[in-house]
N, C-alpha and C positions, 0 to 999 in steps of 0.2 A: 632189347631196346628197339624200337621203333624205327622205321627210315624218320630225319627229319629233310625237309625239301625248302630250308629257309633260301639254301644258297641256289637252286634251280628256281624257286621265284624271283630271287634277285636278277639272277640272268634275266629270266623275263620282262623284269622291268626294265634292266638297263637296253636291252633290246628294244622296246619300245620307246625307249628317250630317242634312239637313234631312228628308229622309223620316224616319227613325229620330227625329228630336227631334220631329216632329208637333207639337202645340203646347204642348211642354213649351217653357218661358222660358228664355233663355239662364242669367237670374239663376240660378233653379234648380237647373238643371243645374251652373250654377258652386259650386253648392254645394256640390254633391256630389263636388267634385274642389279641385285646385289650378291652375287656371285659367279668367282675368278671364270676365267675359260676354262681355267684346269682342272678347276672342282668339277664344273661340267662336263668335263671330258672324261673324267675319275668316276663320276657316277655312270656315264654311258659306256665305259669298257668296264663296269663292274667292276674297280679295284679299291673302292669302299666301301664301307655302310657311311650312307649319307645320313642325316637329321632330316626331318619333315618339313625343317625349315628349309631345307638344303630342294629337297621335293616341290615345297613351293615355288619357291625362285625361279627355278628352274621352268616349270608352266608359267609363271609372270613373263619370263625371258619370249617363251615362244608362244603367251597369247596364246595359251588352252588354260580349259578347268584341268587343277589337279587332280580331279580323279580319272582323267583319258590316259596318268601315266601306269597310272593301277587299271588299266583294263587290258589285262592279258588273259592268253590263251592257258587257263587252269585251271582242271575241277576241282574247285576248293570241295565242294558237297563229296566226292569219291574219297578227297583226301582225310578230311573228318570222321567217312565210316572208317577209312583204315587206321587209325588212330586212335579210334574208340572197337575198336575187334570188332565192328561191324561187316 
């Protein structure tokens, strides 16, 4: 069977909630959206799988496009040959 690297992208992402939130307060942030500090803080230590609703919010809260929080550091193209035996 394959490596899968769903959970190493996840890090990445939530990694990058946390770059992007700098030291802006979860509170804050929850302010500015429809969800808790906690679910935000749940998603940036990695200790869920959030919903894409949960993804959105979360850019509403800190005023970016949701796609800066999918812009990590991963060769999806290298990942793809290795998964197809390329």
């Amino acid at each position: 069977m394959k490596d899968n690297k769903t959970e190493q992208i996840k890090a990445l992402i939530a990694g990058r909630v946390k770059e992007i939130k700098g030291e802006t307060s979860y509170n804050e942030i929850s302010g500015k959206c429809q969800t808790t500090p906690a679910r935000i803080s749940d998603v940036a230590n990695n200790k869920i799988d959030c919903q894409l609703t949960t993804l959105i919010d979360i850019a509403i809260g800190l005023r970016i496009h949701p796609k800066e929080l999918l812009d990590i550091d991963f060769d999806f193209e290298n990942y793809y040959g290795e998964l197809d035996g390329k």
